[in-house]
NUMI-793385 format. One record per residue (C-alpha): x, y, z. Coordinates in Angstrom, 1 decimal, m for minus. Example, Ala and Ser with C-alpha at 12.3 -4.5 7.8 and 13.67 -1.06 7.14 Angstrom:
2
NODE; east; north; up
NODE; 12.3; m4.5; 7.8
NODE; 13.7; m1.1; 7.1
% end
This chain:
497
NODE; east; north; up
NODE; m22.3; m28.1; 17.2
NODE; m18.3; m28.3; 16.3
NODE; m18.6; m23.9; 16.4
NODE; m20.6; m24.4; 19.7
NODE; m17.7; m26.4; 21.1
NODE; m14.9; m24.4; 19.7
NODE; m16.3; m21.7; 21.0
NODE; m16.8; m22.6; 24.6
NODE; m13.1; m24.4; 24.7
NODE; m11.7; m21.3; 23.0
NODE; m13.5; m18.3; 25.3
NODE; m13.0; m17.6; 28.5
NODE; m16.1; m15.0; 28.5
NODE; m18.2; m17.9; 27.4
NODE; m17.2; m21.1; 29.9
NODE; m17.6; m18.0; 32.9
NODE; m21.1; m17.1; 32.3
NODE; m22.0; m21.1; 31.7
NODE; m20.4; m21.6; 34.8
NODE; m22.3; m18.8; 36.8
NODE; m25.9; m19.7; 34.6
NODE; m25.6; m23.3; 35.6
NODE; m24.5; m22.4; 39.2
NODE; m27.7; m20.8; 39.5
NODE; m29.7; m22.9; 37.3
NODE; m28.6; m25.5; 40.2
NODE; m29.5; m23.3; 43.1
NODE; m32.7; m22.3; 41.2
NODE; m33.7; m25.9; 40.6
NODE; m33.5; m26.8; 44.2
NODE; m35.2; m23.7; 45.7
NODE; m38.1; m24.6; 43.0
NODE; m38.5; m28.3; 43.9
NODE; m38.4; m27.3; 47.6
NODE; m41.0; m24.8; 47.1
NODE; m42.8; m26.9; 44.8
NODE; m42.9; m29.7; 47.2
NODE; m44.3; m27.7; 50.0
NODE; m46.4; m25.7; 47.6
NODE; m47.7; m29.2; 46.2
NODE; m48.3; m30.8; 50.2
NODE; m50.4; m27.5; 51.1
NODE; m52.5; m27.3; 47.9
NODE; m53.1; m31.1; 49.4
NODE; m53.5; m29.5; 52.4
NODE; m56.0; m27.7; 51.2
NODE; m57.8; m29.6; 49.4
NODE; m58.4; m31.8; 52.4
NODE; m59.1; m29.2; 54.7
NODE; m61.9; m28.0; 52.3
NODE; m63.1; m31.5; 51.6
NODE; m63.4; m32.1; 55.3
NODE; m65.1; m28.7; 56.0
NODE; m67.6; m29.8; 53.0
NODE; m68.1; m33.6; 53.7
NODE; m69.1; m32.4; 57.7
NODE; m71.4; m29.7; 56.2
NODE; m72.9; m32.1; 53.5
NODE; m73.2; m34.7; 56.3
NODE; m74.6; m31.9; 58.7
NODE; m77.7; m31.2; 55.7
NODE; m78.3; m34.7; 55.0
NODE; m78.4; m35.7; 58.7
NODE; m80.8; m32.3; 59.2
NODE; m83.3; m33.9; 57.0
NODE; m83.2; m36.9; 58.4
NODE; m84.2; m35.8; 61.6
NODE; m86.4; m33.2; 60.0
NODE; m88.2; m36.3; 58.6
NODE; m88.4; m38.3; 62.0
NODE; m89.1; m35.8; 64.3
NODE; m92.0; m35.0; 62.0
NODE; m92.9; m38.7; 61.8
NODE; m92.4; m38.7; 65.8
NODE; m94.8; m35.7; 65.9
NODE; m97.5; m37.4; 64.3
NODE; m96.7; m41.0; 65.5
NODE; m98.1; m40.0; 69.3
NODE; m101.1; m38.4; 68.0
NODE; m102.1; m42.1; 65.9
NODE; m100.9; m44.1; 68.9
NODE; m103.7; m41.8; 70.7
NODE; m106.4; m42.8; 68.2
NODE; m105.5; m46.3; 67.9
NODE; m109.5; m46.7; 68.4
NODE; m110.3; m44.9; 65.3
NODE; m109.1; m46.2; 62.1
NODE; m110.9; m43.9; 60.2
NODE; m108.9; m41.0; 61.0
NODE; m105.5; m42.6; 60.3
NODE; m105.8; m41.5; 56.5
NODE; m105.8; m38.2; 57.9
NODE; m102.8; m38.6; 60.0
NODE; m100.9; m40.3; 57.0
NODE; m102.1; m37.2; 54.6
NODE; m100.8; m34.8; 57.4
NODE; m97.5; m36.2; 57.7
NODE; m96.8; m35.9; 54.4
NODE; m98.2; m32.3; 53.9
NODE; m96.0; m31.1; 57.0
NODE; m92.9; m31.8; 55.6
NODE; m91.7; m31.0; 52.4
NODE; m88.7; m33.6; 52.2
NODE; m91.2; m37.0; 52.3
NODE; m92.3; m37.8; 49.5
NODE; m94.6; m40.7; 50.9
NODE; m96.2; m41.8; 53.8
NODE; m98.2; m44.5; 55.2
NODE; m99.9; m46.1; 58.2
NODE; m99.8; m49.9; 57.7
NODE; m100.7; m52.6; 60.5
NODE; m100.6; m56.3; 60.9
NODE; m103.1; m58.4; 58.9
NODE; m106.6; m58.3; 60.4
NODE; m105.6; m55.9; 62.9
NODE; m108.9; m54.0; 62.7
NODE; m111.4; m57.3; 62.0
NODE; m114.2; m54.6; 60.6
NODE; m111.3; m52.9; 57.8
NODE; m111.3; m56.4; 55.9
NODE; m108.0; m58.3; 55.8
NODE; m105.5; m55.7; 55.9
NODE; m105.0; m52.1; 56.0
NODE; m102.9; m50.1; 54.7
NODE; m103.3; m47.1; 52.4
NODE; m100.1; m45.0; 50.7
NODE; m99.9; m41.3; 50.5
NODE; m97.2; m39.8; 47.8
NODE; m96.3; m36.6; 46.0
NODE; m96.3; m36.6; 42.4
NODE; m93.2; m35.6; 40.6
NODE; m92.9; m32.7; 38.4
NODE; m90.2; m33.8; 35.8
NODE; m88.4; m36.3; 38.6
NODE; m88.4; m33.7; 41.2
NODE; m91.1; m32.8; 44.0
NODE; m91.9; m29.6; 45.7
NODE; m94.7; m28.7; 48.6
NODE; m97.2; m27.8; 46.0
NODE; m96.7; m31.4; 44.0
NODE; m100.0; m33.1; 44.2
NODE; m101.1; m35.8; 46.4
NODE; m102.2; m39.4; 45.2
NODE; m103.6; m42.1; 47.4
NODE; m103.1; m45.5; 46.3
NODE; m104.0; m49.0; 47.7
NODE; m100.5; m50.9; 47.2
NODE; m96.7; m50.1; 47.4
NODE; m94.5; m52.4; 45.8
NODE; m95.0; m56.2; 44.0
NODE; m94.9; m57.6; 46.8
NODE; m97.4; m57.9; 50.2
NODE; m96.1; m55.2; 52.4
NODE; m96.1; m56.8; 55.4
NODE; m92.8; m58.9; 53.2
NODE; m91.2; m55.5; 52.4
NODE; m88.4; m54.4; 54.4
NODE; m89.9; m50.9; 55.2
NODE; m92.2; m53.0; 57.4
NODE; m90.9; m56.4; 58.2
NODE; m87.8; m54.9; 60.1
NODE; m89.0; m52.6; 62.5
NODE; m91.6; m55.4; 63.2
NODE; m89.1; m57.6; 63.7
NODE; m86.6; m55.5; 65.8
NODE; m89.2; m53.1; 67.5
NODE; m86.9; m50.2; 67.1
NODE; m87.4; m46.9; 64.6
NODE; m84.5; m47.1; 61.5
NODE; m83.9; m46.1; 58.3
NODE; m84.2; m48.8; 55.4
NODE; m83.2; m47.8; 52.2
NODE; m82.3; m47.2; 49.4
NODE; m85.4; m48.8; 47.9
NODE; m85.0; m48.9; 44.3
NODE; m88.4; m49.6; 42.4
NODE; m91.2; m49.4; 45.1
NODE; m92.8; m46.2; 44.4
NODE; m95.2; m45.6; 42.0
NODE; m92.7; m43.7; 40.0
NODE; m90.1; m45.7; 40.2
NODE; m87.8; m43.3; 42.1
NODE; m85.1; m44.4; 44.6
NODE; m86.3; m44.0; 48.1
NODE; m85.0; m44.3; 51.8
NODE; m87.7; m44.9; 54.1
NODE; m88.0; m43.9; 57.8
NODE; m90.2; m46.7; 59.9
NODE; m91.3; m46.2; 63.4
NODE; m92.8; m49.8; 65.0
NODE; m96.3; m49.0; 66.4
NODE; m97.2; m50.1; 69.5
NODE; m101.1; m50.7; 71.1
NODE; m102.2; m50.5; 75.1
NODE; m100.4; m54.1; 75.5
NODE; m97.3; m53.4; 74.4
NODE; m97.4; m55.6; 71.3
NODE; m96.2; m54.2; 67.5
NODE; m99.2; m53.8; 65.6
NODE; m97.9; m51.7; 63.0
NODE; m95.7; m48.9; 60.8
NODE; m95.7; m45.7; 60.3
NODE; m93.5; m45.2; 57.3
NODE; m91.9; m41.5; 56.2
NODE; m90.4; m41.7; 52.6
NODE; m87.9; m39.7; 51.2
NODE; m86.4; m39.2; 47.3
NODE; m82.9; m39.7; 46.9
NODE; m83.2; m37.6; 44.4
NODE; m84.2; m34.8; 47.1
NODE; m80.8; m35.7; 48.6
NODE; m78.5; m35.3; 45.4
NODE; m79.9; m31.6; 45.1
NODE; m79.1; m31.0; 48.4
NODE; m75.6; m31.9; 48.1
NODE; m74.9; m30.6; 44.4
NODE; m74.8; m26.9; 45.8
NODE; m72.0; m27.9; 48.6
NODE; m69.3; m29.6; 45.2
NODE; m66.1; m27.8; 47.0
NODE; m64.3; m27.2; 43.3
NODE; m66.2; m27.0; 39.5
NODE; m66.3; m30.7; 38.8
NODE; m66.2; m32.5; 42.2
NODE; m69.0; m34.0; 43.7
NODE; m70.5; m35.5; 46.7
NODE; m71.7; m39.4; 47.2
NODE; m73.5; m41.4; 49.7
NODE; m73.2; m45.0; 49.9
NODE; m75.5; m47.2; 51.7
NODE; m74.0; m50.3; 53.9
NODE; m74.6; m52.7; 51.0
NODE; m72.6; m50.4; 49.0
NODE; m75.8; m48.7; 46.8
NODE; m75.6; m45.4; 46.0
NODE; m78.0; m43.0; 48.4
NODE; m76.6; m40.0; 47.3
NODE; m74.6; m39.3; 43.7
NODE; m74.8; m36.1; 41.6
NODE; m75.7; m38.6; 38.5
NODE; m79.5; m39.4; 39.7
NODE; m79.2; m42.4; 37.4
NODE; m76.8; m44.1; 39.5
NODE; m79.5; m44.0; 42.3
NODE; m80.6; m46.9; 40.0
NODE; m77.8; m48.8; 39.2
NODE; m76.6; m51.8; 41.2
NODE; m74.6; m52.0; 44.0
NODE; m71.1; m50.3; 43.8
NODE; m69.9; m53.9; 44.4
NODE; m70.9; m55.1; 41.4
NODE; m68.9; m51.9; 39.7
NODE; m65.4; m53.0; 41.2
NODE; m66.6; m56.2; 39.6
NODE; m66.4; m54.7; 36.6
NODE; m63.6; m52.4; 36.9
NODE; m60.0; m53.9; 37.2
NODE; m58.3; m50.3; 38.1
NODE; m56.7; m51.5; 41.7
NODE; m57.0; m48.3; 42.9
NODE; m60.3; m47.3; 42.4
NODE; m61.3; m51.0; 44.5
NODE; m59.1; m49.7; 47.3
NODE; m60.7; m46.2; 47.3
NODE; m64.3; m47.9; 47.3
NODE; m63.4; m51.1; 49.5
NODE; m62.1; m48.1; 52.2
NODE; m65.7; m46.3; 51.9
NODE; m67.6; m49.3; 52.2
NODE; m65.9; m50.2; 55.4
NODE; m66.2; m47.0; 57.2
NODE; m62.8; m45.7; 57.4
NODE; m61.8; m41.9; 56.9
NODE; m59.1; m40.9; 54.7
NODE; m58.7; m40.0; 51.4
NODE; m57.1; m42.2; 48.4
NODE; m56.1; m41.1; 45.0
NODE; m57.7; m43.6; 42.4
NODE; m58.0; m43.9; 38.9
NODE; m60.9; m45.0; 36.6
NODE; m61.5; m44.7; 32.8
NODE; m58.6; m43.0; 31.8
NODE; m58.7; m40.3; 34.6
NODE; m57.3; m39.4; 37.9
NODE; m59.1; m38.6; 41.5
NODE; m58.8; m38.4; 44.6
NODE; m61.5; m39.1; 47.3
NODE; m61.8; m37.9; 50.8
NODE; m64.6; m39.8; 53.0
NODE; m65.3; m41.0; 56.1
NODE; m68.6; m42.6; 57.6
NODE; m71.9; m40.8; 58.0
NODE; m72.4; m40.4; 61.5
NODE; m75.9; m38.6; 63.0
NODE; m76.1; m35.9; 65.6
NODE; m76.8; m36.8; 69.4
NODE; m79.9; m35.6; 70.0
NODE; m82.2; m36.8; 72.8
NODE; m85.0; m39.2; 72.3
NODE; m83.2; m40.2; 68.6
NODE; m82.6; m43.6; 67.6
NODE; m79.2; m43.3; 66.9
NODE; m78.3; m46.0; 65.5
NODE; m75.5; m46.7; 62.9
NODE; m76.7; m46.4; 59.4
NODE; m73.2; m47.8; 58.1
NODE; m73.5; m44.9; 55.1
NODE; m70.4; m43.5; 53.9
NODE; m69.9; m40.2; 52.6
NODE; m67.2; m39.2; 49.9
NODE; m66.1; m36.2; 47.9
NODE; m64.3; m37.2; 44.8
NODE; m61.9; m34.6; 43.4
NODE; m60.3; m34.7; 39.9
NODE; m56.9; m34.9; 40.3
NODE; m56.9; m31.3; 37.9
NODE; m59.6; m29.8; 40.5
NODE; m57.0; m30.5; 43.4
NODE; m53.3; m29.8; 41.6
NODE; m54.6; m27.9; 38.5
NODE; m53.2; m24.6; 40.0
NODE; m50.2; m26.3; 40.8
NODE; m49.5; m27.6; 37.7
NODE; m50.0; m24.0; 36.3
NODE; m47.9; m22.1; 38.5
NODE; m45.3; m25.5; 38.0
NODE; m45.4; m24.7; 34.3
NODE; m45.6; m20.6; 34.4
NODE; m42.0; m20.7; 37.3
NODE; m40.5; m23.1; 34.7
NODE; m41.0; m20.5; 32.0
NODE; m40.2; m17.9; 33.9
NODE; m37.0; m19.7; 35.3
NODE; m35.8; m20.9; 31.9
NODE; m36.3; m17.1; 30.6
NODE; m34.2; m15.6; 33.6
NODE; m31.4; m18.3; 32.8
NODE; m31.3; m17.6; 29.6
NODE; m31.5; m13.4; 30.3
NODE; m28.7; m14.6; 32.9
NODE; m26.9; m16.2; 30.4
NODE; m26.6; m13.5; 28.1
NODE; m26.2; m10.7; 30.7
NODE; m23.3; m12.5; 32.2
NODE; m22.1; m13.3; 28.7
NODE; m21.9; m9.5; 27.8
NODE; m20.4; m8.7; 31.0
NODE; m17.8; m11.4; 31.1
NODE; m17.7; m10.1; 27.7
NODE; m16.6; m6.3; 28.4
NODE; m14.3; m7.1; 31.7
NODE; m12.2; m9.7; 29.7
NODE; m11.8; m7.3; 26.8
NODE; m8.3; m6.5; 28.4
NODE; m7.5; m10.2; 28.8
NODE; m7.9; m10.2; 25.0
NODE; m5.9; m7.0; 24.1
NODE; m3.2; m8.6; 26.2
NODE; m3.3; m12.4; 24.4
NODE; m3.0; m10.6; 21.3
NODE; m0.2; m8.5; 21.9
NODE; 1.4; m11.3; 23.3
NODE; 1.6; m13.3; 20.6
NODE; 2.9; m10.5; 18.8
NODE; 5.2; m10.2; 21.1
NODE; 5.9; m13.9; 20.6
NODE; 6.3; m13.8; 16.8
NODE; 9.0; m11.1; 17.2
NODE; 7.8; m7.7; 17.8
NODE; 9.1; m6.9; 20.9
NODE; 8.0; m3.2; 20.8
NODE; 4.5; m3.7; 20.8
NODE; 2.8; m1.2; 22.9
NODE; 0.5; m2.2; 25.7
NODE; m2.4; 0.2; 26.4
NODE; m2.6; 1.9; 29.9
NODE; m4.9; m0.1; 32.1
NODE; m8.0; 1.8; 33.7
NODE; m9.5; m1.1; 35.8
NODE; m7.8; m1.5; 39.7
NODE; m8.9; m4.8; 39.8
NODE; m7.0; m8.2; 39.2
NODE; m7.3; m7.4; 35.4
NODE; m5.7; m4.0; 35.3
NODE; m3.2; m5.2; 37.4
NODE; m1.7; m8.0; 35.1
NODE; m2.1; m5.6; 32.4
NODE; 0.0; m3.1; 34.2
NODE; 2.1; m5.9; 34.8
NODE; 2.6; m7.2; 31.7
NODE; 3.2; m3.3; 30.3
NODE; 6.2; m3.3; 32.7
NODE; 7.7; m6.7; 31.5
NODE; 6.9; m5.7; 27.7
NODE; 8.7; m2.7; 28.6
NODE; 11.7; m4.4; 30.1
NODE; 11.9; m7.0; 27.5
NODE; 12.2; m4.7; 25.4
NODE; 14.7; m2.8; 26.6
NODE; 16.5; m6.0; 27.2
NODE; 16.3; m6.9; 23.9
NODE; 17.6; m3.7; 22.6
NODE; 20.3; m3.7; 25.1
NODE; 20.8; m7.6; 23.2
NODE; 20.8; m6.1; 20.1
NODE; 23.2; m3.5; 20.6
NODE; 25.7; m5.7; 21.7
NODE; 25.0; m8.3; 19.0
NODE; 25.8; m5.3; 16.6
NODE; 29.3; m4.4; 18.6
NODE; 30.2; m7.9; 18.2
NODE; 29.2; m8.2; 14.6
NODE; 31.6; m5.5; 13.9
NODE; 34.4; m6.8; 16.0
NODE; 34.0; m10.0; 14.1
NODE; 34.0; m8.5; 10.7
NODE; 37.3; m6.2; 12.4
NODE; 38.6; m9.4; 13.2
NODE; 38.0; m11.4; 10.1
NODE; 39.8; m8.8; 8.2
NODE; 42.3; m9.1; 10.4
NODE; 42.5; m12.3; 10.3
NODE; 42.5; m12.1; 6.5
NODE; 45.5; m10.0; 6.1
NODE; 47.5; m11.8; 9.0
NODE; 46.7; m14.7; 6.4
NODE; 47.7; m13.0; 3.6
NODE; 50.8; m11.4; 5.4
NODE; 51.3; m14.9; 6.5
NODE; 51.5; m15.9; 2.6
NODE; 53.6; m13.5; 1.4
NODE; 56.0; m14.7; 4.2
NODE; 55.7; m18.3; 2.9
NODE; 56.3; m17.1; m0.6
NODE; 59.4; m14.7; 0.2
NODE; 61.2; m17.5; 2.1
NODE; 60.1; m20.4; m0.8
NODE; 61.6; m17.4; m3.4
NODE; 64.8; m17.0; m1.2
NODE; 65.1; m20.4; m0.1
NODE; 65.1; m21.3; m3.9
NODE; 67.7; m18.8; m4.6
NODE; 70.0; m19.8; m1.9
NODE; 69.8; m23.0; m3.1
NODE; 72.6; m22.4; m5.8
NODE; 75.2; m20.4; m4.0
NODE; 74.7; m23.1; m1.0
NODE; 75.0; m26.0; m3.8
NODE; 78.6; m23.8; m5.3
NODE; 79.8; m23.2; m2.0
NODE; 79.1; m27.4; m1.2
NODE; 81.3; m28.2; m4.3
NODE; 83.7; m26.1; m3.6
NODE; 84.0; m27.4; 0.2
NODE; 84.2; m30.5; m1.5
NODE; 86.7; m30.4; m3.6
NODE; 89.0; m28.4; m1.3
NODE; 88.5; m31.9; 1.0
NODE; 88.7; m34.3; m1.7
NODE; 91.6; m32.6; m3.9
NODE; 93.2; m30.5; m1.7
NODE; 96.9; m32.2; m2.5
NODE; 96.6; m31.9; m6.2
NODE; 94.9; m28.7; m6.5
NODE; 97.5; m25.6; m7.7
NODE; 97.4; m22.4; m6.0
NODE; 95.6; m20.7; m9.1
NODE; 92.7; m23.3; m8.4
NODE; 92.6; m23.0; m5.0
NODE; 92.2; m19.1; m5.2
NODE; 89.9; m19.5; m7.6
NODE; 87.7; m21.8; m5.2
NODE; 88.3; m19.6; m2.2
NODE; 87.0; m17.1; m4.2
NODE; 83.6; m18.8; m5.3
NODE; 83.3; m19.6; m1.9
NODE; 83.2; m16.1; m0.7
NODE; 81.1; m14.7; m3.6
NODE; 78.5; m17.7; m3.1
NODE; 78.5; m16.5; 0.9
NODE; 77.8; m12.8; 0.2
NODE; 75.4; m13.8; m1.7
NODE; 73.9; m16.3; 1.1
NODE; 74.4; m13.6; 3.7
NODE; 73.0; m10.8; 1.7
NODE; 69.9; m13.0; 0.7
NODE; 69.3; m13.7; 4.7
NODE; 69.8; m9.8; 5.3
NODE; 67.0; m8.9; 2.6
NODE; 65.3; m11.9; 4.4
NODE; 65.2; m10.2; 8.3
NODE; 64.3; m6.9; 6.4
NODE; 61.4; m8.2; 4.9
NODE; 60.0; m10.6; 8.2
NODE; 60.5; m7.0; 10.1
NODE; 58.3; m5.2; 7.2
NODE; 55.5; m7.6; 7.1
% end
């Protein structure tokens, strides 16, 4: 880590392509989170647009078998209302009904109690396909039986509403009312006789089951599916047939604490349109729904079923291509910065080659050697310019310095001229001392005779004879030749020197 540092403090080359690499690791970041962002809102997009397109088609086939299974009922219902008088042929009707129409499963014609006095106490007589492995086809065979249910049927809901409201309507699911236990949603039509008064049901059933096939070929991605949920929040229609069986979905959010997943459900089961993303058992979904509505079609009861139908998408299903591409333009962006990196590394690299020439000639040039040669430049740009540059200042300081040490040589030799000079003026100088000490010292006699002699021509000049006075006069004219000649040799040599 310490090389790693040094390295990028110490090298131009190095902290340039960092520089450029991050610059465009930046600019690349942003252009991929914009384009990620957009890229993530249209796969969602998407996914709702082919959600909507399914739930309308899967509400489209559910809603075609509906009516399938009432106009059929209506078909038959005009021809028992005509033979109200004939009891005996409304087995056949109820057998007919169901052999028309591949979708019900069961049919029957019940009336009120005592309705016809001569048929006992009641009549009513049930019609049903029997399954094949939990699944019926138009060759299944038929069974008649004498009861539906554990309970009277004039207390089951199949019968007691339309009685009660006088209109046709779906009631359902029924869970546990067949004779093979299958979930069932049944289509009731009130009968009415000559007086107006409601005497009866004629009662179409279907298999959920039948529904759940229908649906599992229209699953818009590999592990989505389609669900139905009835106004009290059972399931009519879910890809797991055992759910058909299960309690309410209420009782689920009772028993699952994920927030989200009660919002998604609480949304369904009040008939909005949407979508939610919701979690539950560790996973992620979202689900798009919105309420089961019926086509307009004259002479249909249209009433409000309050179903609601949802597609539930695992969260992988919707952004798994996203989160693929996300990973594969990360890859691919971290290898193009790091080809980047090395590109502009090498190329930094080879164009500051000359900036490194030139830093080591310069400190060359620093320690001393001022005639280091600087390579011709061959680049025009900023580079080969300073070199060029820097050739003509190496070049001048160099000559500058020659020029310095040419003169510093003159000078040394004048100096050395001069201090030998100056050594023989010194030594001149010397001998001049020692000549005048030598003849200072030997005037010192004559000039110490010649002061006696003065003195004792002062002093005794009365008593002194003739012959002593000559005698003095003549010491006192030796002692000043010898004085004068002593100052002559002395000018003679001061004049040499």
């Amino acid at each position: 880590m310490s090389r790693l540092s040094t390295s990028i403090t110490r090298k131009l080359s190095v902290r340039l392509s960092l520089m450029i690499t991050l610059s465009v690791a930046l600019l690349l970041t942003v252009a991929m989170l914009v384009m990620l962002h957009y890229a993530r809102k249209a796969v969602r997009q998407e996914a709702l647009m082919k959600a909507d397109q399914t739930l309308k088609a899967t509400e489209q086939q559910i809603d075609n078998v509906l009516l399938n299974i009432e106009q059929s009922a209506g078909n038959i219902y005009w021809s028992i209302l005509a033979d109200l008088g004939r009891p005996d042929r409304l087995d056949t009707y109820c057998r007919k009904l169901l052999e028309s129409n591949p979708h019900i499963t069961g049919t029957t014609i019940a009336f009120q109690p005592h309705y016809y006095k001569e048929q006992g106490a009641n009549l009513f007589t049930y019609y049903r396909r029997q399954s094949s492995g939990g699944t019926f086809s138009a060759a299944s065979p038929i069974l008649k039986t004498e009861s539906f249910g554990q309970t009277p049927y004039t207390e089951q809901e199949w019968y007691a509403l339309p009685i009660d409201s006088g209109r046709p309507t779906w009631i359902g699911p029924l869970k546990d009312t067949d004779a093979e236990g299958q979930a069932i949603s049944t289509f009731s039509l009130p009968i009415y006789d000559r007086q107006g008064r409601r005497v009866g049901v004629l009662a179409a059933d279907m298999a959920l089951s039948l529904f759940s096939n229908i649906i599992h070929q229209a699953k818009p991605s590999p592990n989505s599916y389609c669900t139905l949920l009835g106004s009290d929040g059972s399931y009519i229609v879910h890809p797991d047939t055992s759910k058909l069986r299960h309690p309410t979905i209420i009782k689920v959010l009772q028993q699952d604490t994920d927030q989200t997943f009660r919002d998604a459900a609480q949304a369904m089961l009040t008939g909005q349109t949407g979508y939610k993303r919701f979690s539950t058992k560790g996973a992620d979904y979202y689900v798009f729904y919105k309420p089961f509505t019926r086509a307009d079609v004259p002479g249909r009861a249209n009433e409000n079923l309050g179903w609601s139908l949802g597609i539930i998408y695992p969260e992988d299903d919707i952004l798994g291509p996203y989160k693929r591409l996300l990973y594969i333009v990360m890859a691919i962006g971290i290898a193009g910065l790091l080809l980047l990196l090395v590109f502009t590394q090498t190329i930094a690299h080879h164009l500051l080659l000359p900036l490194r020439l030139l830093t080591r000639t310069a400190q060359r040039i620093a320690d001393g050697r001022f005639d280091e040669r600087i390579p011709d430049s061959h680049q025009n740009d900023e580079i080969g310019r300073l070199q060029d540059n820097f050739q003509q200042m190496q070049q001048a300081l160099a000559s500058h310095v020659g020029q310095l040490q040419q003169l510093t040589d003159t000078l040394q030799q004048r100096g050395e001229s001069l201090k030998e000079a100056y050594s023989k003026a010194k030594q001149a100088d010397n001998m001049k001392m020692a000549v005048l000490h030598n003849m200072t010292n030997q005037m010192l006699a004559p000039a110490a005779i010649i002061y006696e002699c003065v003195d004792s021509l002062n002093s005794h000049a009365d008593s002194l004879s003739p012959k002593e006075t000559d005698r003095l006069a003549d010491q006192l004219e030796q002692q000043s030749e010898a004085i004068t000649e002593l100052l002559t040799n002395l000018l003679n040599t001061s004049q040499t020197i």
